[in-house]
C-alpha positions as CSV (number, residue, x, y, z in Angstrom):
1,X,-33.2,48.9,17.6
2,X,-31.1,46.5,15.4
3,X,-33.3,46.1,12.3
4,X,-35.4,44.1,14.4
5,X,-32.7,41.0,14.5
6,X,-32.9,41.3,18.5
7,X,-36.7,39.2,18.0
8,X,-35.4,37.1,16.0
9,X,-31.6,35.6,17.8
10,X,-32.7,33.4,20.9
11,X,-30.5,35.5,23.9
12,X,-31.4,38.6,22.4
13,X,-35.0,38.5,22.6
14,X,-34.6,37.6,26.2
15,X,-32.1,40.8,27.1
16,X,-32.7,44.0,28.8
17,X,-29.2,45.2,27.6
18,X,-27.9,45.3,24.8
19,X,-24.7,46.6,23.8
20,X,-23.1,46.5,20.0
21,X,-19.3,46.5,19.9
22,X,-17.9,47.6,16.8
23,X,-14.0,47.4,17.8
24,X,-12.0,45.2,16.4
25,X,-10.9,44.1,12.6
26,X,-13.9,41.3,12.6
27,X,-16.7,41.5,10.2
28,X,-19.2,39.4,12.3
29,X,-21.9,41.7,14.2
30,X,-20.8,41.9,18.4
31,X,-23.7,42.7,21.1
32,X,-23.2,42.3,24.6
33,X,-26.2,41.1,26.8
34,X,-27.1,42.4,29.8
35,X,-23.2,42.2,30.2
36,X,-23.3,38.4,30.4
37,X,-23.2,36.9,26.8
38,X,-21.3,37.9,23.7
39,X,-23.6,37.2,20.8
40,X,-21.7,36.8,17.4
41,X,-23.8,37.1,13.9
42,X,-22.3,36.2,10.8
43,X,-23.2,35.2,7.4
44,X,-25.3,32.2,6.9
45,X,-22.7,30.4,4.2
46,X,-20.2,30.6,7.0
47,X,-21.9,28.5,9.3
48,X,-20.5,25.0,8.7
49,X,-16.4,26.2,9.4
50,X,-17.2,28.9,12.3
51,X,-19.5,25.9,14.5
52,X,-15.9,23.9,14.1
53,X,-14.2,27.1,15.9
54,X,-17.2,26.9,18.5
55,X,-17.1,23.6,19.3
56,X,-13.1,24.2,19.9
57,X,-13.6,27.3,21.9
58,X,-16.1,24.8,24.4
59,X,-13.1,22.3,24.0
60,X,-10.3,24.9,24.8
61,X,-12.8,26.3,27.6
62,X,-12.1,22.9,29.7
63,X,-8.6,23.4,29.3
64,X,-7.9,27.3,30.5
65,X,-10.8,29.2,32.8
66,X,-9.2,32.5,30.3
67,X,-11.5,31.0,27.4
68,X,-15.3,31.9,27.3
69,X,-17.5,29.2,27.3
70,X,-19.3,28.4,24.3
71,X,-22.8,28.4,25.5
72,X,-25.0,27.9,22.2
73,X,-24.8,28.3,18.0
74,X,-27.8,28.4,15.6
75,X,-29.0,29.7,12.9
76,X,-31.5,32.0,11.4
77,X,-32.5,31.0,8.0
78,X,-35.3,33.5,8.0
79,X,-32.5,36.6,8.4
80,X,-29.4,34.7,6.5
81,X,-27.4,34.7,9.8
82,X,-26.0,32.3,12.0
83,X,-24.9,32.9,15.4
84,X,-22.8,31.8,18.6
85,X,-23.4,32.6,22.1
86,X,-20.3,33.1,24.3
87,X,-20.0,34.0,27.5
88,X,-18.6,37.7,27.8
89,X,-15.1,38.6,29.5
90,X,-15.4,41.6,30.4
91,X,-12.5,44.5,30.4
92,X,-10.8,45.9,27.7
93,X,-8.4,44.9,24.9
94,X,-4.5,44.5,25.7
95,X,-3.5,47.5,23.3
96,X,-5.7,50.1,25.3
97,X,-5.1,48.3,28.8
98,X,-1.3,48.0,29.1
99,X,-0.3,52.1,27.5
100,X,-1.6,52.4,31.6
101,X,0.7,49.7,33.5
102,X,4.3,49.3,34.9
103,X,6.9,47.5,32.6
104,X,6.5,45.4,35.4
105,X,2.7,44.8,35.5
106,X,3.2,44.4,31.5
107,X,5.7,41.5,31.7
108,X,3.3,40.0,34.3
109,X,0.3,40.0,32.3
110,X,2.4,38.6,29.3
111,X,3.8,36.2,31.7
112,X,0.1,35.1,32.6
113,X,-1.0,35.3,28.9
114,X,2.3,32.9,28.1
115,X,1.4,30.1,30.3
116,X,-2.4,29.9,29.5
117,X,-1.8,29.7,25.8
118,X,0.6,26.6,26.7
119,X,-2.6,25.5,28.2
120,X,-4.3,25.8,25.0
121,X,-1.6,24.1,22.8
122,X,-2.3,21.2,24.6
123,X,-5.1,20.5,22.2
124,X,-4.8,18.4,19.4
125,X,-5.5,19.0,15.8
126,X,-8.2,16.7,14.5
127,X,-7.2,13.3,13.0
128,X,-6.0,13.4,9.6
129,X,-5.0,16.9,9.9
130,X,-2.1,17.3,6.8
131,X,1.4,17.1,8.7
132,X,2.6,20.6,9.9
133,X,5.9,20.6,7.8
134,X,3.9,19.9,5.0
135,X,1.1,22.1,4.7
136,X,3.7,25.4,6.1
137,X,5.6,24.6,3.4
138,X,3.3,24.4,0.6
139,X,1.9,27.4,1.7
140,X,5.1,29.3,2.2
141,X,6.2,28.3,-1.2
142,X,3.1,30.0,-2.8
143,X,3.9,33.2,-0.6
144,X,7.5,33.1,-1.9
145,X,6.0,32.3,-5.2
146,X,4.2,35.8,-5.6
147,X,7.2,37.7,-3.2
148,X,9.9,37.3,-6.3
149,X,7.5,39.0,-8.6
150,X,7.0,42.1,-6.4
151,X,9.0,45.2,-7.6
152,X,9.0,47.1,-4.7
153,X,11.1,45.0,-2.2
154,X,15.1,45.2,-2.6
155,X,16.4,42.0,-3.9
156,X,18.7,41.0,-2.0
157,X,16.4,41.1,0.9
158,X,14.3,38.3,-0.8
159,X,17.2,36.7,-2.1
160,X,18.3,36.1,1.8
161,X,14.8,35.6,3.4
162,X,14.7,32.7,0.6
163,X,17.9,31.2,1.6
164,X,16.8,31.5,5.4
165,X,13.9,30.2,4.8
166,X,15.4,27.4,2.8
167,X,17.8,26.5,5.3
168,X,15.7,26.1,8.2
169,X,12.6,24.8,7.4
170,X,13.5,21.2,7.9
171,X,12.8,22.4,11.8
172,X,9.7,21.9,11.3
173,X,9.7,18.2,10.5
174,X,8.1,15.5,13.5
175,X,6.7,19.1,14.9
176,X,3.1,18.6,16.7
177,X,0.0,19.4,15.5
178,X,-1.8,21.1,17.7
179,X,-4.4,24.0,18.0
180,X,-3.5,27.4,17.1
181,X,-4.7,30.7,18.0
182,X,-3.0,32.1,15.3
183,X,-3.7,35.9,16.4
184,X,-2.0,36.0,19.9
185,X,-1.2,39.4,20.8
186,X,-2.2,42.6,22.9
187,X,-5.4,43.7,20.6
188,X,-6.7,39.7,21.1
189,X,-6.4,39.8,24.8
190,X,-8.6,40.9,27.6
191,X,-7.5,42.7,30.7
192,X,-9.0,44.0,33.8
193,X,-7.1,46.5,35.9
194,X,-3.7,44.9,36.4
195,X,-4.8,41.0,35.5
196,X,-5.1,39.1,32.3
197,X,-8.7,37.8,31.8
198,X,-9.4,36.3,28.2
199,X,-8.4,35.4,25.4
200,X,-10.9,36.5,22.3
201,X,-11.3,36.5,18.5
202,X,-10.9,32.6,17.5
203,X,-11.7,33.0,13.6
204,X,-8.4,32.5,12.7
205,X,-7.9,29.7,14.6
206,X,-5.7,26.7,13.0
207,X,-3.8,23.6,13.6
208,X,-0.3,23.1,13.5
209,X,3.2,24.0,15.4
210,X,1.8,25.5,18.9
211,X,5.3,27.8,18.6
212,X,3.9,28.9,15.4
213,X,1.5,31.3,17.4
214,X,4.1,33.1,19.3
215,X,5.3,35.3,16.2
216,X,3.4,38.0,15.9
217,X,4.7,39.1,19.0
218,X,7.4,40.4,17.1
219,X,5.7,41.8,14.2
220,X,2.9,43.4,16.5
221,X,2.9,42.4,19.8
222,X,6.4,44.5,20.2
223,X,4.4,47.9,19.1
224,X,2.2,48.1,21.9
225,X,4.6,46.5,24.8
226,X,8.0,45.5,24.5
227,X,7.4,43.9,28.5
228,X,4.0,41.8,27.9
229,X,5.9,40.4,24.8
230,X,9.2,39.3,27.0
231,X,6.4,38.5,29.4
232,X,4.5,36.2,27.2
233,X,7.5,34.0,25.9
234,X,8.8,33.7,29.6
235,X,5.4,32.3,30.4
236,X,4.7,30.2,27.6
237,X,8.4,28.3,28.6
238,X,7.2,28.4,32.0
239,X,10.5,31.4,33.1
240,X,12.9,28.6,32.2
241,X,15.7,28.7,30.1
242,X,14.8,29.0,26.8
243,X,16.3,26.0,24.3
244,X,17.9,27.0,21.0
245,X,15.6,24.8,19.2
246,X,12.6,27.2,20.4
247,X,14.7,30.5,19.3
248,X,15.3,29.2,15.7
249,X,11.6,27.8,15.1
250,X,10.5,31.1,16.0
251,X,13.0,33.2,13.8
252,X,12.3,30.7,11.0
253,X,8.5,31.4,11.6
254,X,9.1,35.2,12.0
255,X,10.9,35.3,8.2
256,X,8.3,33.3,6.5
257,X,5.6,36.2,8.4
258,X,7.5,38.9,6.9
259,X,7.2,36.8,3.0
260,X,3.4,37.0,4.0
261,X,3.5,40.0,4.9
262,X,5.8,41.6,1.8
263,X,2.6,40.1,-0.1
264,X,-0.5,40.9,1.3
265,X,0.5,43.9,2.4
266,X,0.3,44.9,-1.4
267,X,-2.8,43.0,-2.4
268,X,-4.4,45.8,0.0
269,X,-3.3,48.7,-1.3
270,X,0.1,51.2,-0.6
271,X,-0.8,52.4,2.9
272,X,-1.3,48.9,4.0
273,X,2.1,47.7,2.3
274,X,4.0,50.8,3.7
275,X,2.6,49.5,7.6
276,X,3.5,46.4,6.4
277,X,6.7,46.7,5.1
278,X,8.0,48.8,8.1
279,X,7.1,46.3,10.6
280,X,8.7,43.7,8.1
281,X,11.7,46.0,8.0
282,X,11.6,46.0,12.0
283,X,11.6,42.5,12.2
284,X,14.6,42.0,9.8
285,X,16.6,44.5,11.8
286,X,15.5,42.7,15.1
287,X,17.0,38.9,14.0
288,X,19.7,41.1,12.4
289,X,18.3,40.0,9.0
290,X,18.1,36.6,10.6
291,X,21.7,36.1,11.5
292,X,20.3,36.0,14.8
293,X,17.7,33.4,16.2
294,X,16.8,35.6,19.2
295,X,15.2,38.9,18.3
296,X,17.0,42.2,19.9
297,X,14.1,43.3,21.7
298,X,14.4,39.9,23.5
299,X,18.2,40.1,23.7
300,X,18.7,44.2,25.1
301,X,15.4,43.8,27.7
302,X,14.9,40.6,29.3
């Protein structure tokens, strides 16, 4: 049925369903079982950094009943594959599930999503993690590093990202280090009917500053629902006023995206740097090309 793997992974030997799920940018092999377990299969070499993310999904699962529970991981020498067992949420992703709700219902299922992933930040990076401040800079520097040499973006609109980026990034000194997501939006969410139920796809999962995971919301989160996005930063601060210092950590974080983005976005080819550099462009036009700590989207809805 699946070149024979299903007699070979423990929990798939045992199923009477089995589903493969092929949705989704990963490129680790995705069955459901008997609509109970989420089996993940992934290259052998890989096994040593993905049983860190499953012992932190069984960690984050004590924290927030929206993560699955991490029920087993093994390997198969025999087949080259290693494997986790998770316990399946069922529903579908945020991008298909909120193109059929209210604004309303949107901003309340961002407003959900918001407050669990506060949940989750409350897990700490492991000691002798490299201080936030530092290692975001080092690695912004190398992004900035390749940005000046690309030919295709104006200038002056690197010139001013720089000197954003410059000026602010002493924010992120004393920030916490804490667990990161580090993919939160629609397409990594799991909804049922009208409710939130799950948070999926770990693999990029990271330590650092917890606001750190609340800027792709918007670079992508903003394309599929302007609402859930509001939503999910009125959640995460708990529907209270938001401070200043929150606003400018997440503008700082949202310029140093679009240098990443400016970059990879050509390293994979022109249709992937013209997506790229559109949303890029969006962004820049939202924070008024950063004059303005809170994006316009934020600023014209909520």
């Amino acid at each position: 049925m699946f070149n024979g793997i299903e007699q070979e992974i423990p929990y798939m030997n045992e199923a009477s369903d089995i589903k493969r799920l092929t949705k989704g940018f990963s490129k680790d092999e995705k069955f459901v079982l008997d609509d109970k377990y989420l089996i993940r299969l992934f290259p052998l070499e890989d096994a040593k950094y993905r049983r860190n993310e499953f012992e932190t999904i069984r960690a984050l699962s004590s924290l927030s009943v929206f993560v699955p529970e991490a029920i087993e991981f093994g390997v198969q020498e025999k087949l080259g594959l290693a494997f986790m067992v998770l316990t399946y949420l069922p529903g579908c992703d945020g991008e298909e599930a909120l193109c059929s709700m209210t604004e309303r219902d949107q901003y309340l299922v961002g407003f959900q999503a918001g407050m669990e992933l506060k949940k989750l930040h409350e897990y700490p990076a492991p000691e002798g993690t490299v201080p936030w401040s530092v290692f975001k800079k080092r690695k912004n520097d190398r992004y900035i590093e390749e940005l000046i040499l690309l030919e295709d973006i104006d200038k002056e609109i690197i010139s001013n990202l720089i000197n954003y980026i410059r000026s602010n990034e002493y924010l992120m000194k004393g920030r916490p280090n804490r667990f990161q997501h580090d993919d939160f939006h629609p397409c990594n969410l799991i909804m049922e009917g009208m409710e939130f139920t799950g948070f999926i796809d770990f693999q990029r999962m990271d330590w650092g500053d917890p606001l750190h995971d609340l800027q792709k919301l918007g670079f992508f989160g903003v394309k599929v629902s302007v609402p859930f996005s509001i939503g999910a930063i009125d959640g995460y601060n708990g529907g209270e006023k938001i401070s200043e210092e929150f606003w400018r950590l997440f503008a700082l974080y949202s310029a140093m995206h679009v240098v990443s983005a400016f970059v990879w976005g050509k390293k994979m080819g022109e249709e992937q740097f013209e997506l790229l550099y559109n949303y890029s462009m969006d962004v820049l036009r939202d924070h008024d090309d950063f004059r303005e700590s809170i994006p316009r989207w934020y600023r014209e809805m909520s």
